[in-house]
N, C-alpha and C positions, 0 to 999 in steps of 0.2 A: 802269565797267561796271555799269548797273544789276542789281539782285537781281530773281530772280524772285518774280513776287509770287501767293501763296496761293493757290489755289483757290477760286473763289465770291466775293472780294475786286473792290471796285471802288475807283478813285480820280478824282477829279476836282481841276483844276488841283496835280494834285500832292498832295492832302489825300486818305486814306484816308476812302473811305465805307463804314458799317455800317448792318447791316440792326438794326431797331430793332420787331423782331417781337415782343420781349418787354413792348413796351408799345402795339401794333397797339388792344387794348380800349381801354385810353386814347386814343390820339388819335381813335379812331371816337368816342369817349365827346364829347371837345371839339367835334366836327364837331356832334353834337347839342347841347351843350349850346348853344353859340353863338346858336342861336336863342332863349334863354332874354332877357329884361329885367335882369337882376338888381339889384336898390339894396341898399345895408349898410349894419346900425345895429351896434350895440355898449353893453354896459354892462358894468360893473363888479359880479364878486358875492365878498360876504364868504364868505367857506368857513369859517368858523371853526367851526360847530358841525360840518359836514362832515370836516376835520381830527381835529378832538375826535373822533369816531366811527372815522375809519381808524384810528387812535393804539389806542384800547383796544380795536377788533378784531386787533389784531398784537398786542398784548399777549394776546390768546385765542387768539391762531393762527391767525390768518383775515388776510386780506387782499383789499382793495378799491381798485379804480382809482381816479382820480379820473376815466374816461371813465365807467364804470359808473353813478356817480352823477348824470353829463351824460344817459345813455342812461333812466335810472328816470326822470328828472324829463319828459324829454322825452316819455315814453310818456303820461306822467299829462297832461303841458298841450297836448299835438295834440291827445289824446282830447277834450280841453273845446273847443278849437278848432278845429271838425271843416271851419273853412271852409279850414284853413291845412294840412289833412291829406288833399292835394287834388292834381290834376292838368287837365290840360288837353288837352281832347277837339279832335282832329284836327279842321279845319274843312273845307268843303266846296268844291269848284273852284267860283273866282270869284267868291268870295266869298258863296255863296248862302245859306251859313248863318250867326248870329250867333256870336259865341267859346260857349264851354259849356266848363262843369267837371263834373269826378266828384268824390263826396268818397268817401274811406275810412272803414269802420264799426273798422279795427283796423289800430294804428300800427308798421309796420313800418320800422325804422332800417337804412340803409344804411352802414355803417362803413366808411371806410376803411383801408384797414391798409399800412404799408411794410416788404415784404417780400424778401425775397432767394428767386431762383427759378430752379435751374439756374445759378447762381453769378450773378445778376445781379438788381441793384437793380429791383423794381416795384412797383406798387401796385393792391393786391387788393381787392372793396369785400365785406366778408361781408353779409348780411343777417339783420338780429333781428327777427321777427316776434311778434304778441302783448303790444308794451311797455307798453299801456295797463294790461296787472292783470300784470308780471310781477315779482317779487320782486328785492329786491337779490342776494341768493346765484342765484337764476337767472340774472340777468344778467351777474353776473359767469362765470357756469360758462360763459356760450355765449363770451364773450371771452378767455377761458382757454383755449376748442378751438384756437383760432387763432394761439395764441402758438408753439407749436414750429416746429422747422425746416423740417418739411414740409408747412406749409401751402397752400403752392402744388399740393401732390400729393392733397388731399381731394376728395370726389366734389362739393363744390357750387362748386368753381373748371373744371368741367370743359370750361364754354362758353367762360372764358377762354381758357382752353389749343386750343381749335378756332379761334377766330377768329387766335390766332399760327400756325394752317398753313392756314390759310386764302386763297387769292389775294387780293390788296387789294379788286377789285371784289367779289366773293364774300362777301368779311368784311364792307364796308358794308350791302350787302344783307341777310344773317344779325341784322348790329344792326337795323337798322331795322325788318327782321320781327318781331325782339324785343319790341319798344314800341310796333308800331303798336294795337295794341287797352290805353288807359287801364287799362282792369276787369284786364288781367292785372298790371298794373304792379308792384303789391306782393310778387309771387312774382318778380320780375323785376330791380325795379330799386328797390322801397324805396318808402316816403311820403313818407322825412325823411335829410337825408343828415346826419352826423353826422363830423369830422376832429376828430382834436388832434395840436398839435405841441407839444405839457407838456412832451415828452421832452426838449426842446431848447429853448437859450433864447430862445423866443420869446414876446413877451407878448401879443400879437393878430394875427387874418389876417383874410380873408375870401375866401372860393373859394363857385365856385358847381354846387354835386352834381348839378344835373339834377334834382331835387324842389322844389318850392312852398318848401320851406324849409331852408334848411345851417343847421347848427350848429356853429362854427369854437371850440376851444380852446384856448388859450395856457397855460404856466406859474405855477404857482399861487405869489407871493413876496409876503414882506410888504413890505407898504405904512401910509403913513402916514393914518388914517381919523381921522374927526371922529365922535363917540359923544357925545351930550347934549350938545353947546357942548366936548369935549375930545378933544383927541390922543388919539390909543392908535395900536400897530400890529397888524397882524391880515393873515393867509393871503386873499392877493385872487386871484382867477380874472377875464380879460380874457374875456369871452365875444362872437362875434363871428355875428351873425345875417345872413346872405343871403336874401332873399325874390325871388321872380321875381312881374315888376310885373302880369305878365299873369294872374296867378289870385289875388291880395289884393293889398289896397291897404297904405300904410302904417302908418295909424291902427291895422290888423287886423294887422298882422306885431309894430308896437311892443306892443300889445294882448300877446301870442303872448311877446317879449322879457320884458316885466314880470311874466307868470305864472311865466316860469322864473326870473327873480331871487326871486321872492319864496318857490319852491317850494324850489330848492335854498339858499336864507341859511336859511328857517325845516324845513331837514329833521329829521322826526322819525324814528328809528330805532325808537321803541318802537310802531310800528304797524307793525314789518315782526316777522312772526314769523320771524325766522331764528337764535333761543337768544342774541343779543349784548346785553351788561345794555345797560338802554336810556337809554346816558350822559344823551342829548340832554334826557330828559324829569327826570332825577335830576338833573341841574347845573342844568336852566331858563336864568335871567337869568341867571348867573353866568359862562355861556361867550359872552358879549356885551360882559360887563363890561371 
């Protein structure tokens, strides 16, 4: 004798179907992305003065992600590369118009976060505005708001939380109103999307955020490096860049890759006033060595 089955429950060939409302943003999210080009590069970046830096701010009391320092670098090298801090202007029925970009005068990161929401795994995207002038200890403060348990319950998740009671057709509609005017996009949906899976043993990915440019993070482990003609080991980060083909090209995206190797291997701490002695510039060569 069959069991009665739950209220609001469906089954299909015998397989229990659930509603999957708590990730409704997300899939409207993919439905747009889809139209994106995406290609992916990758390099390797030495963390080691980076490292050096987290080490003797825990030794102060302080602590710093290793996303944080993904999110500082990234503000300072979209700012210089204002073609890749950009989006793409709706075209015109029939093609009457040519493609057009907008750039952004200030770099706003989209983050995503994995979160637990009403007792169920999702993924939230927060947004950082301002990243082009804003300090290490700020940036870590605005990634700190979003670490507690109820972050799904803060006032800037609120448009999430509508399009999950949302009817399907309705919540497509609602996204897509979202994003149809470019100029608003940075209150909306970010310049620059920014993931890490550190947490986990992952050493590279590549996803593609719905911006001109993702920033994908991997685990930071040592690896075997070549230093003037010799071995040594040293703290490597897999960094993994998504461009969409339709607003830079690749030259301009790898262009956009190498400022960020060379901004986070050569970070200096002692230009940030935030009281931390400023190892980087006291050790110099020494944390290379």
């Amino acid at each position: 004798m069959s069991q009665p089955r739950p209220a609001g429950t469906e089954r299909a060939a015998g397989y229990p179907i659930r509603s999957e409302r708590r990730r409704l943003h997300t899939l409207y999210f993919l439905e747009h992305a889809a139209r994106q080009r995406p290609v992916h590069l990758d390099t390797e970046i030495d963390m080691t003065r980076i490292e050096a830096h987290r080490a003797a701010a825990r030794a102060a009391g302080r602590r710093y992600s290793v996303v944080a320092y993904l999110l500082y670098a990234a503000g300072r090298v979209l700012y210089r590369h204002p073609g890749a801090n950009a989006a793409l202007l709706p075209g015109r029925p029939f093609g009457l118009r040519g493609p057009r970009t907008v750039r952004f005068d200030r770099v706003t990161a989209k983050l995503a976060l994995d979160r637990t929401v009403d007792g169920e795994r999702t993924v939230l995207s927060a947004l950082l505005p301002g990243l082009e002038s804003a300090g290490l200890d700020a940036v870590q403060t605005r990634i700190d708001r979003y670490r507690g348990p109820d972050t799904g319950a803060l006032p800037e998740f609120r448009g999430v939380r509508l399009l999950g009671r949302l009817p399907a057709p309705l919540g497509r509609l609602a996204f897509a109103a979202a994003l149809r005017n470019p100029r608003r996009r940075p209150a909306v949906f970010g310049t620059v999307s920014v993931s890490s899976l550190g947490h986990r043993p992952v050493d590279g990915f590549h996803s593609s955020g719905g911006t001109a440019v993702t920033l994908c993070a991997g685990r930071v482990v040592d690896r075997p490096v070549v230093r003037d003609g010799r071995l040594a080991v040293a703290p490597v980060l897999r960094l993994g860049l998504t461009f969409d083909h339709r607003i830079i090209d690749g030259a301009a995206a790898a262009d956009v890759l190498g400022d960020l190797k060379s901004t986070l291997e050569g970070f200096d701490d002692g230009a940030e006033d935030d009281g931390t002695e400023p190892i980087v510039r006291r050790t110099g060569r020494n944390l290379r060595a």
